[in-house]
Backbone as a chain_set.jsonl record, in Angstrom:
{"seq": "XXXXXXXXXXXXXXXXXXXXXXXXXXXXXXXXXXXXXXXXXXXXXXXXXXXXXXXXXXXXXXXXXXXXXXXXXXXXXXXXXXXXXXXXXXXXXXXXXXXXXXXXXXXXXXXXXXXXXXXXXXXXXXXXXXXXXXXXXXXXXXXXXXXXXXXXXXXXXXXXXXXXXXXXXXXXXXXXXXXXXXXXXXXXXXXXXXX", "coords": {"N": [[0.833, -1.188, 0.0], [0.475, 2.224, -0.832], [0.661, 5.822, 0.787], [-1.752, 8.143, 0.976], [-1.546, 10.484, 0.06], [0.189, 9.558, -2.235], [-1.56, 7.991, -3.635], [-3.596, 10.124, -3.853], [-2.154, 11.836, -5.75], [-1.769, 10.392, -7.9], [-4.911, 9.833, -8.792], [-5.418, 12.272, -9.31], [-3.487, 12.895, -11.286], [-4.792, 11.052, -13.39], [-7.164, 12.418, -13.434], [-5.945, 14.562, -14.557], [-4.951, 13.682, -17.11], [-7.841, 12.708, -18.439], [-8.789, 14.948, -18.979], [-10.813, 16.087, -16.715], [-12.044, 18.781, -15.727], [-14.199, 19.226, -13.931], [-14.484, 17.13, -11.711], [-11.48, 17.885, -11.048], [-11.45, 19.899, -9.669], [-13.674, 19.808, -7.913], [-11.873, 17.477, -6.223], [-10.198, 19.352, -5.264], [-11.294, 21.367, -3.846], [-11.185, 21.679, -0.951], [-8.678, 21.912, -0.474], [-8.049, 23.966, -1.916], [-9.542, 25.983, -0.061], [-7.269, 26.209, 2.068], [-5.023, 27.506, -0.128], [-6.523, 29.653, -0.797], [-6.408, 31.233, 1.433], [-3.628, 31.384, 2.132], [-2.904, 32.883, -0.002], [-4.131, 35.227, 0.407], [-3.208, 35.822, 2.681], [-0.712, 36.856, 1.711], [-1.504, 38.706, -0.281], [-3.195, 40.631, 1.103], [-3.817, 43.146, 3.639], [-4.794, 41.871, 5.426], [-5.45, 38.679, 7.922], [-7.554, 35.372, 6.985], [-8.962, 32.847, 7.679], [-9.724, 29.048, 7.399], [-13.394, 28.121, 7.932], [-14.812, 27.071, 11.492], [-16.378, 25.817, 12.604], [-18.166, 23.549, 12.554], [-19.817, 21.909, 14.346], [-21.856, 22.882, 15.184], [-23.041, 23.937, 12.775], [-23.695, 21.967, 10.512], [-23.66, 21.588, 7.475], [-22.012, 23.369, 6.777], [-23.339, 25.612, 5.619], [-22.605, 28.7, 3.491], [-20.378, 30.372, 4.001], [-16.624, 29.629, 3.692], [-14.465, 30.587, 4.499], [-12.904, 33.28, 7.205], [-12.253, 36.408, 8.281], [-10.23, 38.156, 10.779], [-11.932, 40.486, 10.548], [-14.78, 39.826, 10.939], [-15.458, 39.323, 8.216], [-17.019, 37.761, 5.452], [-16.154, 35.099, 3.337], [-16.678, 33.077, 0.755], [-15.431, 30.445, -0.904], [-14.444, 29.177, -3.966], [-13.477, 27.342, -6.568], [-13.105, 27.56, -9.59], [-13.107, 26.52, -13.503], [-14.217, 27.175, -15.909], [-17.049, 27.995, -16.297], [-18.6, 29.878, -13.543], [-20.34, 29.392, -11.269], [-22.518, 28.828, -8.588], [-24.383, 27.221, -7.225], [-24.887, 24.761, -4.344], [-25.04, 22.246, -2.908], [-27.312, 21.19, -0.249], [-28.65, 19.653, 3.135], [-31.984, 19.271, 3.323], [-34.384, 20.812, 4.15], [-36.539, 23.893, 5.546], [-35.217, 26.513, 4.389], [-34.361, 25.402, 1.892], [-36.517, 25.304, 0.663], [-39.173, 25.411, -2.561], [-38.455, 28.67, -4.005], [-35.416, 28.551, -3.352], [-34.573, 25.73, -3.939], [-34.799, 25.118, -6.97], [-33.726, 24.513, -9.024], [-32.828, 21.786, -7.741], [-30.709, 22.137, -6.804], [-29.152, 24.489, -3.882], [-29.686, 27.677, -4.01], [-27.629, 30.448, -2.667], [-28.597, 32.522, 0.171], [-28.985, 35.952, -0.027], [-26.709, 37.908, 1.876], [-25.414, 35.307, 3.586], [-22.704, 35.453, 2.719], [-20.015, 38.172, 2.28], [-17.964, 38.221, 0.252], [-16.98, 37.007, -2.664], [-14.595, 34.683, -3.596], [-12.535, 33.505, -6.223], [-11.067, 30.814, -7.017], [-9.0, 30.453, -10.454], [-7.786, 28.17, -11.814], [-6.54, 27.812, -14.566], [-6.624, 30.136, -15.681], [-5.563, 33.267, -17.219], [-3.085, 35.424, -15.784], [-4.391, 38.096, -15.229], [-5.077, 41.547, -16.172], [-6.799, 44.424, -15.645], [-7.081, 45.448, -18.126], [-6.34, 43.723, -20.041], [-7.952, 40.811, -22.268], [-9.476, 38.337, -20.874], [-9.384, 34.712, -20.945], [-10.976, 31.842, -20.875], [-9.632, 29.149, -20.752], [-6.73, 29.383, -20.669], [-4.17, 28.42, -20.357], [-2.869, 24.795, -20.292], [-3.981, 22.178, -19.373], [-2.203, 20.702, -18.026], [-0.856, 22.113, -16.126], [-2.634, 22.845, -13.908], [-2.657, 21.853, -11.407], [0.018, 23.791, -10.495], [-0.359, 26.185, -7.9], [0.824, 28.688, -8.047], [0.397, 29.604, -10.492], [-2.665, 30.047, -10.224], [-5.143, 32.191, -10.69], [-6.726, 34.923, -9.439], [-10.175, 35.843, -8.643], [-12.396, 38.179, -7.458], [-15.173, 38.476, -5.816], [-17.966, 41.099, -4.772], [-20.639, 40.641, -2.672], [-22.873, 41.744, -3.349], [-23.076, 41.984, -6.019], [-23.782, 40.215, -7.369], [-26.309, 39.512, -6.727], [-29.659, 37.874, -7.559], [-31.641, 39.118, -10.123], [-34.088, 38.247, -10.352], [-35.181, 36.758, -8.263], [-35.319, 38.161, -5.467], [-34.556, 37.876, -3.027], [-32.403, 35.662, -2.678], [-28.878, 34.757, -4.178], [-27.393, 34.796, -7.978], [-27.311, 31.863, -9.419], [-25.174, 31.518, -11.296], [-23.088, 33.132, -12.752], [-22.69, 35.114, -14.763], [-20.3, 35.856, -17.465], [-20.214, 38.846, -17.673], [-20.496, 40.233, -15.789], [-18.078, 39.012, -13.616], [-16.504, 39.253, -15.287], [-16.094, 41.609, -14.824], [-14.748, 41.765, -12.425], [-11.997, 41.291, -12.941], [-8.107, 40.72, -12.317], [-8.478, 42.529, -10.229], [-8.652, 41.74, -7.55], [-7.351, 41.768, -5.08], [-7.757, 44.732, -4.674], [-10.818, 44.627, -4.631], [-11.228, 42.865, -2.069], [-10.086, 44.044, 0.064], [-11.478, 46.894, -0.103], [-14.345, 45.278, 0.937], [-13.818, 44.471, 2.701], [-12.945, 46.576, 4.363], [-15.533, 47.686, 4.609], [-17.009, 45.995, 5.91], [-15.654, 46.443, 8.436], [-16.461, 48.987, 8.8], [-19.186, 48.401, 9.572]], "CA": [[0.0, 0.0, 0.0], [1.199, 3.547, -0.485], [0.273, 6.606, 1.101], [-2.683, 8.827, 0.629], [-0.711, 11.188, -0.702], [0.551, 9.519, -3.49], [-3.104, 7.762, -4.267], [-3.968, 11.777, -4.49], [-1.288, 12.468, -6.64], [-2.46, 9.071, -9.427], [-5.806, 9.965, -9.284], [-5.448, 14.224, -10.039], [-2.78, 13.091, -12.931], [-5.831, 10.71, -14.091], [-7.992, 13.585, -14.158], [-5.916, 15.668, -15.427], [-4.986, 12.993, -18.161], [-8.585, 12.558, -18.922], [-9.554, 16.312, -18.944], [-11.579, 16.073, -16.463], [-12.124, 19.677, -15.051], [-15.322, 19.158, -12.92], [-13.733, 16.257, -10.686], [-10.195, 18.36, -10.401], [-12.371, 20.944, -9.04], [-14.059, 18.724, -6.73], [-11.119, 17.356, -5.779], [-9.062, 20.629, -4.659], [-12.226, 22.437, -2.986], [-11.109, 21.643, 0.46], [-7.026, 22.621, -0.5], [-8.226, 25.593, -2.202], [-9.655, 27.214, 0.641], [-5.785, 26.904, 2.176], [-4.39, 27.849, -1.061], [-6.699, 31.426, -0.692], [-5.669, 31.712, 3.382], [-2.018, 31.895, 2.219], [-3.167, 34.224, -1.197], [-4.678, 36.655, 1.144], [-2.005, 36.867, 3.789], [1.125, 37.467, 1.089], [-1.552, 39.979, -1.064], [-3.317, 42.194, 1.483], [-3.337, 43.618, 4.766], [-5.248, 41.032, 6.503], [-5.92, 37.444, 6.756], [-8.304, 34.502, 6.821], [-9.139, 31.402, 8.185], [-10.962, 28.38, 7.396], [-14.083, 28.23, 8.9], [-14.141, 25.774, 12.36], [-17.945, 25.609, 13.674], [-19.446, 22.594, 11.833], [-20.527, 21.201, 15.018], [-22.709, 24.482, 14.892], [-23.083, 24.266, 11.364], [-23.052, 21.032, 9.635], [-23.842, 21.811, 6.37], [-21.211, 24.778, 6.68], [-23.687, 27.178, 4.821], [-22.708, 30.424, 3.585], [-18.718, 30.968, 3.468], [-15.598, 29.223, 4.11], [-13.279, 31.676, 5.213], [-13.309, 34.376, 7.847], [-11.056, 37.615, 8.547], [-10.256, 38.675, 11.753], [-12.979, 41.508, 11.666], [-15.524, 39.196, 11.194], [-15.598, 39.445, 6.703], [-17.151, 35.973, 5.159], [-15.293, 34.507, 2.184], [-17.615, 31.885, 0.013], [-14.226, 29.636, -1.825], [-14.657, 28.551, -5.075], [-12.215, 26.765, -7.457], [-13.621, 27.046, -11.246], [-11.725, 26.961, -14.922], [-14.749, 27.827, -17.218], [-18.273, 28.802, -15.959], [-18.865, 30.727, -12.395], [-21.688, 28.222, -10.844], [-22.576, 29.006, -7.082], [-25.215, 26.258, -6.603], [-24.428, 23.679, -3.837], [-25.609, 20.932, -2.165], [-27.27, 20.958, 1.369], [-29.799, 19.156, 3.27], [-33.709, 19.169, 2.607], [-34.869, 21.793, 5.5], [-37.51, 24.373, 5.265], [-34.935, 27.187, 3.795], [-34.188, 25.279, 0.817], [-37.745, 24.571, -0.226], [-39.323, 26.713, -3.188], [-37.201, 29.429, -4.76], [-33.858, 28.085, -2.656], [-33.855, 24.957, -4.572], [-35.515, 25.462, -7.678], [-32.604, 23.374, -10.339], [-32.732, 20.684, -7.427], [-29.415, 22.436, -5.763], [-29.707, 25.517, -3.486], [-29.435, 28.98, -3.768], [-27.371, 31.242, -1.56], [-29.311, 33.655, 0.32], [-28.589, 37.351, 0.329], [-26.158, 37.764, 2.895], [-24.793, 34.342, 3.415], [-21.246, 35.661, 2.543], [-19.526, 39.399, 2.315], [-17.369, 38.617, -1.019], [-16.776, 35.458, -3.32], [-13.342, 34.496, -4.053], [-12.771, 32.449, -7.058], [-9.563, 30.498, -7.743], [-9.048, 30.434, -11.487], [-6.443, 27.572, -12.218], [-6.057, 27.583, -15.907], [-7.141, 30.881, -16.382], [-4.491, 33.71, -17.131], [-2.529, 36.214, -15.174], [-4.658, 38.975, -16.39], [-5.248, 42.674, -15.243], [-7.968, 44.775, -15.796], [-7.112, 45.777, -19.674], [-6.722, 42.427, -20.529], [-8.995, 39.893, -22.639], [-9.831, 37.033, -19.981], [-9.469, 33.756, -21.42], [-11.302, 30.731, -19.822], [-8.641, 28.392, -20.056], [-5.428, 30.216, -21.155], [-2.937, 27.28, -20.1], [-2.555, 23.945, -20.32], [-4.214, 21.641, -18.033], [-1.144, 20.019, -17.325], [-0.184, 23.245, -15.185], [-3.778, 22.824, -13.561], [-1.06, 21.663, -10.253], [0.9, 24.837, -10.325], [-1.093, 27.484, -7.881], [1.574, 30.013, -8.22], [0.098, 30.348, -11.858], [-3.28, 30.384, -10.277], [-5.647, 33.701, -10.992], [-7.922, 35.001, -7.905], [-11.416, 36.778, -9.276], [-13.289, 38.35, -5.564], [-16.703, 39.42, -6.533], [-18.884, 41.361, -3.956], [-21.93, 39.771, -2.806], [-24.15, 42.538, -4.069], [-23.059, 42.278, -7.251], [-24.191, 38.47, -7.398], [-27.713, 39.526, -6.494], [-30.534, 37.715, -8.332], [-32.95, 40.094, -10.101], [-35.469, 37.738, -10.184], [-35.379, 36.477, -6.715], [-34.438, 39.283, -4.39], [-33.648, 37.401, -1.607], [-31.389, 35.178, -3.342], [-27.847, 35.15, -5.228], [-27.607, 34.03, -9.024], [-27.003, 30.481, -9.382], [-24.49, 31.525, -12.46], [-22.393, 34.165, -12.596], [-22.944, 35.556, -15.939], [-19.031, 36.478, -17.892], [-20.267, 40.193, -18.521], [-20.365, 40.205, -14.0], [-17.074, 38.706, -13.505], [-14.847, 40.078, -16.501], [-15.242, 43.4, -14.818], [-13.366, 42.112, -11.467], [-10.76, 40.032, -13.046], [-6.986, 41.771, -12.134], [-8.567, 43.505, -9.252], [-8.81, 40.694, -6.525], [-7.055, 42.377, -3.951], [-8.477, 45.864, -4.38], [-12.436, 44.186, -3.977], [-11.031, 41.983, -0.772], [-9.382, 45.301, 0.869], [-12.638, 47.332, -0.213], [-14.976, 44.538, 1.069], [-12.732, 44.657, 4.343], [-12.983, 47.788, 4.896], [-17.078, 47.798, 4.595], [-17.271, 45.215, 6.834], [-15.276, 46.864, 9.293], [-17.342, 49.855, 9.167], [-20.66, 48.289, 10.091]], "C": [[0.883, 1.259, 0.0], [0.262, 4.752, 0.299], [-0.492, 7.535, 0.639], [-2.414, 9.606, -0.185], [-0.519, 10.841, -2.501], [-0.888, 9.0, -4.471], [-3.641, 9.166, -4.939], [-3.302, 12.042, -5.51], [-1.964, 11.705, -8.195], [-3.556, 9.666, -9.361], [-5.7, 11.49, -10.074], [-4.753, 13.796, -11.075], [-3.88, 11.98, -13.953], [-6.791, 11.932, -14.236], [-7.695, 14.86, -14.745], [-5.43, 15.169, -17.035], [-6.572, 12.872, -19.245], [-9.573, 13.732, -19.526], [-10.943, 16.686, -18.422], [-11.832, 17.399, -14.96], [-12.949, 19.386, -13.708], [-14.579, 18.456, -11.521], [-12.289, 16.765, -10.274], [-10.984, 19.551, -9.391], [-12.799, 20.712, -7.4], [-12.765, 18.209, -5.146], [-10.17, 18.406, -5.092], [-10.31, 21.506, -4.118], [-11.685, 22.522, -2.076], [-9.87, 22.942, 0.609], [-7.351, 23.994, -1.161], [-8.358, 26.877, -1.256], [-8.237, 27.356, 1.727], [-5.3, 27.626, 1.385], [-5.207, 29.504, -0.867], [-6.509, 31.712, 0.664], [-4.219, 32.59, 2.842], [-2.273, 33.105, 1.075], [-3.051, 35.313, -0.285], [-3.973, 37.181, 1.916], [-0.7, 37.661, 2.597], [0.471, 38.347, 0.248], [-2.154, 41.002, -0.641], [-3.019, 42.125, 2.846], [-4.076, 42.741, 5.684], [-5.387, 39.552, 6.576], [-7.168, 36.983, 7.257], [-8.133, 32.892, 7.289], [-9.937, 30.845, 7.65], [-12.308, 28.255, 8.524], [-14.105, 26.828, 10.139], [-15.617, 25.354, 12.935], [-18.688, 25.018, 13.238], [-19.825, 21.89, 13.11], [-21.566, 21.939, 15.008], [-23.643, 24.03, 13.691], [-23.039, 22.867, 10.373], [-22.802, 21.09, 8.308], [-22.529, 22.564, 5.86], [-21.61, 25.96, 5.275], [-22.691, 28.279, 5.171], [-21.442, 30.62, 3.151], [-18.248, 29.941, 4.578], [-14.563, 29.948, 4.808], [-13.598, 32.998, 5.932], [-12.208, 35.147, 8.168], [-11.371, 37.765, 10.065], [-11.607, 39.652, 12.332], [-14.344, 41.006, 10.828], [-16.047, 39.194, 9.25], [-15.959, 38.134, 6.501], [-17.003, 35.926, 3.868], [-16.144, 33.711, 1.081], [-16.074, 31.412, -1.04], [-14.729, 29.281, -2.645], [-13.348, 28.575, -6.15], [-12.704, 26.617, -9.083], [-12.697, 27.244, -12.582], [-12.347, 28.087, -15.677], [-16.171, 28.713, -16.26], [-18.221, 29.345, -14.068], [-20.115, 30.639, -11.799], [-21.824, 28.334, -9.533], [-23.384, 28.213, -6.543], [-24.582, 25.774, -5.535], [-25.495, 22.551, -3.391], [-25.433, 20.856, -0.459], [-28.332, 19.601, 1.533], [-31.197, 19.413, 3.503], [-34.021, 20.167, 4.301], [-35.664, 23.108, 4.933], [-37.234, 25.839, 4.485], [-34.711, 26.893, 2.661], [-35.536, 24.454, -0.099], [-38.095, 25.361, -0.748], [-37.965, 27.488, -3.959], [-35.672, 28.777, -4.359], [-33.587, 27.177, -3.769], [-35.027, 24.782, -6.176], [-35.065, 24.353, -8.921], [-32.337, 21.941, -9.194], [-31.535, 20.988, -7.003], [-30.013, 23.616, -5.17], [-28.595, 26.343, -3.981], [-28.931, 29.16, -2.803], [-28.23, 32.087, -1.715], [-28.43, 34.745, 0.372], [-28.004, 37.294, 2.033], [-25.459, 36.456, 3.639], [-22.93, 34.777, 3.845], [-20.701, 37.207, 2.562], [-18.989, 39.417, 0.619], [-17.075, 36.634, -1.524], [-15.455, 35.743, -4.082], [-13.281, 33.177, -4.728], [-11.593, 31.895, -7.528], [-9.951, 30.241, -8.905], [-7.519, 29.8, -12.334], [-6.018, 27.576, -13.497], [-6.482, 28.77, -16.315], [-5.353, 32.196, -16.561], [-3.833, 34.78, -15.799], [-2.903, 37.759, -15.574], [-4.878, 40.568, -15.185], [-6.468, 43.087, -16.003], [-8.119, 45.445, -17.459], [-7.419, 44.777, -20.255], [-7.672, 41.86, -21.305], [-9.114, 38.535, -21.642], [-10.338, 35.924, -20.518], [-10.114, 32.749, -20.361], [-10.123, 29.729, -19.172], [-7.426, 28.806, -21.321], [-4.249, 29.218, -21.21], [-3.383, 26.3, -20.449], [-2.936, 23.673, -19.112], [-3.272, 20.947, -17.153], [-0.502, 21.022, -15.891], [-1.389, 23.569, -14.089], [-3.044, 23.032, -11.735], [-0.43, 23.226, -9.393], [-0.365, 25.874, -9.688], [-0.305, 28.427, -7.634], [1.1, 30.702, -9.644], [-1.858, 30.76, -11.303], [-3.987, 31.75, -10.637], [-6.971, 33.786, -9.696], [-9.152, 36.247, -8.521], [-12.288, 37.068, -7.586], [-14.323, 39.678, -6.347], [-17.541, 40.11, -5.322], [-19.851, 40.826, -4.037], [-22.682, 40.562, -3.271], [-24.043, 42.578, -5.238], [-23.38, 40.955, -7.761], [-26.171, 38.481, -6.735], [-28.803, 38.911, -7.38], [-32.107, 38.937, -8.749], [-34.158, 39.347, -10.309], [-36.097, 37.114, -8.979], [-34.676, 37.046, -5.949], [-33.636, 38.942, -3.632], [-32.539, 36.422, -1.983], [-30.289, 35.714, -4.422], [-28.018, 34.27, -6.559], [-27.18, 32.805, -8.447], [-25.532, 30.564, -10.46], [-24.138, 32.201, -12.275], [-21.774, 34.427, -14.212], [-21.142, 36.229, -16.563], [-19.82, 37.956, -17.793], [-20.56, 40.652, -16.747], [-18.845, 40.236, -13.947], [-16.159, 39.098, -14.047], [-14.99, 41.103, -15.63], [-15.046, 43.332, -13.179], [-12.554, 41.76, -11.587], [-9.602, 41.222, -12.799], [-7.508, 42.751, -10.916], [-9.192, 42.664, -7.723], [-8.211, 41.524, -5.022], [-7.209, 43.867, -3.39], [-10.009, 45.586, -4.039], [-12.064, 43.584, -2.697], [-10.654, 43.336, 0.36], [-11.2, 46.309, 1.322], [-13.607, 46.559, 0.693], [-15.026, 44.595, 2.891], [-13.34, 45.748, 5.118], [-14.231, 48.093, 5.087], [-17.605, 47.051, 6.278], [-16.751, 45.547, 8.193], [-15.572, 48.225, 10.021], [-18.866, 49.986, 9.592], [-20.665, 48.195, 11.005]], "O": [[1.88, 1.348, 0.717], [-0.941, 4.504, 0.373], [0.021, 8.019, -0.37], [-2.987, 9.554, -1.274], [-0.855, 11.449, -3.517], [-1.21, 9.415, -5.584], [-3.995, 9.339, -6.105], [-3.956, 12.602, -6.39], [-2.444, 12.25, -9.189], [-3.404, 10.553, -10.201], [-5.901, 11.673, -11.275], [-5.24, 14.224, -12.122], [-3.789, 12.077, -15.177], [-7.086, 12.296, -15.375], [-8.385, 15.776, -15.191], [-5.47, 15.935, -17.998], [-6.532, 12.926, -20.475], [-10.601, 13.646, -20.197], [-11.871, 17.238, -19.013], [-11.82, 17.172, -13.751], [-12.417, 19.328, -12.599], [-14.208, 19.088, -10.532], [-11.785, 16.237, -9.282], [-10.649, 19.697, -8.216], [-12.465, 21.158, -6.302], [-12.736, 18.402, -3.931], [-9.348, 17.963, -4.29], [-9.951, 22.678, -4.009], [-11.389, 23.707, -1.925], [-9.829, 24.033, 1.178], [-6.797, 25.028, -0.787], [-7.869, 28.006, -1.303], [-8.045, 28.465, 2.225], [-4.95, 28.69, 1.896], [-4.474, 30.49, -0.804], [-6.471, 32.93, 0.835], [-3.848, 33.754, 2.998], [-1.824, 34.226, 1.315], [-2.131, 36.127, -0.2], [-3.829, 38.387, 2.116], [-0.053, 38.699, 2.733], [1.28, 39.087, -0.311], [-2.111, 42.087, -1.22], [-2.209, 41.329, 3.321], [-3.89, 42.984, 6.876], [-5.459, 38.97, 5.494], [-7.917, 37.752, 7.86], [-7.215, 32.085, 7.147], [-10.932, 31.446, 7.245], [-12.167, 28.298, 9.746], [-13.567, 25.756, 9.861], [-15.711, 24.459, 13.774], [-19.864, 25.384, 13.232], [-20.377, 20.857, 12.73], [-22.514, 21.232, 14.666], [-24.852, 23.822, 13.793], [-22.223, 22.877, 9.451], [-21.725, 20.651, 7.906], [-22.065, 22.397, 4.732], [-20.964, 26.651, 4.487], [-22.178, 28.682, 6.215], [-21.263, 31.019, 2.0], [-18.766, 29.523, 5.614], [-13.954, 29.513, 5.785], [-14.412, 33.78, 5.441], [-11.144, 34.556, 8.348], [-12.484, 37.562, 10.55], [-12.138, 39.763, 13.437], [-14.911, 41.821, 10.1], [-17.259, 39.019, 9.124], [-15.412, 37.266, 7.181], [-17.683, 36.677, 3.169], [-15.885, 34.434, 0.119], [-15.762, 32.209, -1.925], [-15.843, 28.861, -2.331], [-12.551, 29.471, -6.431], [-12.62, 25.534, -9.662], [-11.735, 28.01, -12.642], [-11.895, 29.176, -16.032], [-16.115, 29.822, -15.729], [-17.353, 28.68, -13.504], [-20.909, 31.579, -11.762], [-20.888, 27.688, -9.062], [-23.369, 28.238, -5.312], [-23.452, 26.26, -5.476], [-26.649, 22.31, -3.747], [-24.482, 20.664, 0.299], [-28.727, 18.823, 0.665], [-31.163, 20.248, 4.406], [-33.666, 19.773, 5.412], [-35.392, 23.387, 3.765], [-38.172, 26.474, 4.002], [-34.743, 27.873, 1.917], [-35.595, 23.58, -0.964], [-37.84, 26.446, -0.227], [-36.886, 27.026, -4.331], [-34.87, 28.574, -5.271], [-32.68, 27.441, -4.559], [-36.096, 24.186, -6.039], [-35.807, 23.601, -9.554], [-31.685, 21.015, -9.677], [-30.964, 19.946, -6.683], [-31.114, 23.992, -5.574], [-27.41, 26.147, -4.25], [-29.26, 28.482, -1.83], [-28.714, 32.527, -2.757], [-27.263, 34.615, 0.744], [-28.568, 36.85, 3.032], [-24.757, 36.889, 4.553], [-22.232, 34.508, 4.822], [-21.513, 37.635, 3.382], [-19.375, 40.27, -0.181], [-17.024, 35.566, -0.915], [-15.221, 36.643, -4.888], [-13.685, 32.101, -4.288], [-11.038, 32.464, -8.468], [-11.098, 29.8, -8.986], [-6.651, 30.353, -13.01], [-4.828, 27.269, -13.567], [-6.84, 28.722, -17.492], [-4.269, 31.893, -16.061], [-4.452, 34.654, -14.742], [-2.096, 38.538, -16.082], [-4.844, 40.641, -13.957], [-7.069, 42.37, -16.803], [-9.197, 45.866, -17.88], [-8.449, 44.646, -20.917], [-8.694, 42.512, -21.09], [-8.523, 37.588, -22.161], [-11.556, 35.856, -20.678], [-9.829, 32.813, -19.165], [-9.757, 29.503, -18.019], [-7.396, 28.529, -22.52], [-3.433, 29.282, -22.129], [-4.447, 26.447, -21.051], [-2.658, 24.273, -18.073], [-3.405, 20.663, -15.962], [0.144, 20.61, -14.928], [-1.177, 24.538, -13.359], [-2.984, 24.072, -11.078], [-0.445, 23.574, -8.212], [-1.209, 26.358, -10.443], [-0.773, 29.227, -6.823], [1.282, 31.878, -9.956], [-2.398, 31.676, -11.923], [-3.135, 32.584, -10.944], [-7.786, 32.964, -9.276], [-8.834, 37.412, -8.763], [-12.651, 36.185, -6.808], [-14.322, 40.774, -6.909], [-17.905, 39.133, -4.668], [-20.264, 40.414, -5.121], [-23.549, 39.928, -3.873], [-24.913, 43.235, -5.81], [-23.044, 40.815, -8.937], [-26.92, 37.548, -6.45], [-28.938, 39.713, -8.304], [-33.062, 39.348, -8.09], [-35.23, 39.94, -10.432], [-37.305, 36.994, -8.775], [-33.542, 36.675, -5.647], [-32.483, 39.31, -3.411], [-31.562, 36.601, -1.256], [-30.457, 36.621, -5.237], [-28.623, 33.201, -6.486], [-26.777, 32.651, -7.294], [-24.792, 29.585, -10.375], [-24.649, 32.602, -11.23], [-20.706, 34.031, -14.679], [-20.794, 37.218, -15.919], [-20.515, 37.353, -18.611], [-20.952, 41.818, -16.715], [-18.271, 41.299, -14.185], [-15.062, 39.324, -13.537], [-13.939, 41.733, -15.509], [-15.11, 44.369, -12.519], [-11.85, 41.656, -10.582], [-9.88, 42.408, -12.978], [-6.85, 43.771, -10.712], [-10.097, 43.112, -7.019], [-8.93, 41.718, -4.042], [-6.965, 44.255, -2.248], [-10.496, 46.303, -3.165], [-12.953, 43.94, -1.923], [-11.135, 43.323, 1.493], [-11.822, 46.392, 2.381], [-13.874, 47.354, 1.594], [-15.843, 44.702, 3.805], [-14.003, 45.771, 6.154], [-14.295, 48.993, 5.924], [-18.237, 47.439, 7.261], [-17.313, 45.008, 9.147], [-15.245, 48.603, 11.146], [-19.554, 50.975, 9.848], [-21.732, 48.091, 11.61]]}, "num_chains": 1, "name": "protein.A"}
């Protein structure tokens, strides 16, 4: 038998042999939300933790990561589309509008800002054209090449269900925070620290 480790290692180079985005995805949710802890300490002025209160919380609605002055994170790891559904359990908030596609909706307020790792996407700034997948999945691995997209939650508002956030996150949303990840997280910060 070998070590977990290396089992991890064979299966991710099977899915990244087979091009199988969805399941690398899957697979690096957990490590992602380390991989944006350490982002956030080496690109702004504050950091982040994973969240710790699933005895509380089983489900762990809402956000993964929390700042010192109390900011909530929502992690997400995507290449191509910007999909916020998840998967909870059957309880009297996710009946009706909540779960509508048979996953739920986040509610309004849930989170503060959504941070989106973007492994194959480029190194882009705000002039830029923002490619979906700019690299080579083989570099899927490498999160020093990652790209970090941090969307405010109000700007993820559903206009057809108030109280809820899209389920999708429409390109013509997102292109216009790409290259500015650590000016929305600072901003976001700073809101949150004024309520």
């Amino acid at each position: 038998m070998k070590s977990l480790a290396v089992y991890n290692d064979l299966e991710m180079n099977d899915l990244i042999k087979e091009g199988n985005l969805r399941d690398l995805g899957k697979m690096f949710g957990g490590a992602n939300e380390h991989v944006q802890c350490d982002w956030i300490a080496e690109n702004t002025s504050f950091l982040a933790r994973k969240r710790s209160d699933f005895d509380n919380d089983p489900d762990a609605s809402g956000y993964d990561l929390k700042t010192q002055n109390g900011m909530l994170i929502q992690s997400k790891v995507r290449v191509k589309d910007i999909h916020l559904e998840q998967t909870r359990r059957k309880s009297a908030k996710n009946d009706g509008d909540a779960s509508s596609t048979g996953h739920v909706s986040y509610s309004v307020d849930e989170f503060d800002v959504l941070l989106v790792s973007r492994p194959l996407g480029n190194k882009a700034t705000k002039r830029d054209k923002y490619t979906d997948t700019s690299r080579p999945i083989e570099e899927y691995p490498d999160v020093e090449k990652w790209d970090m997209i941090a969307i405010p939650e109000y700007a993820l508002y559903d206009p057809k269900r108030p109280e809820f956030l899209r389920n999708s996150v429409p390109k013509s949303i997102w292109s216009q925070y790409v290259g500015r990840a650590v000016e929305v997280l600072e901003e976001v910060y700073e809101s949150v620290s004024n309520r």
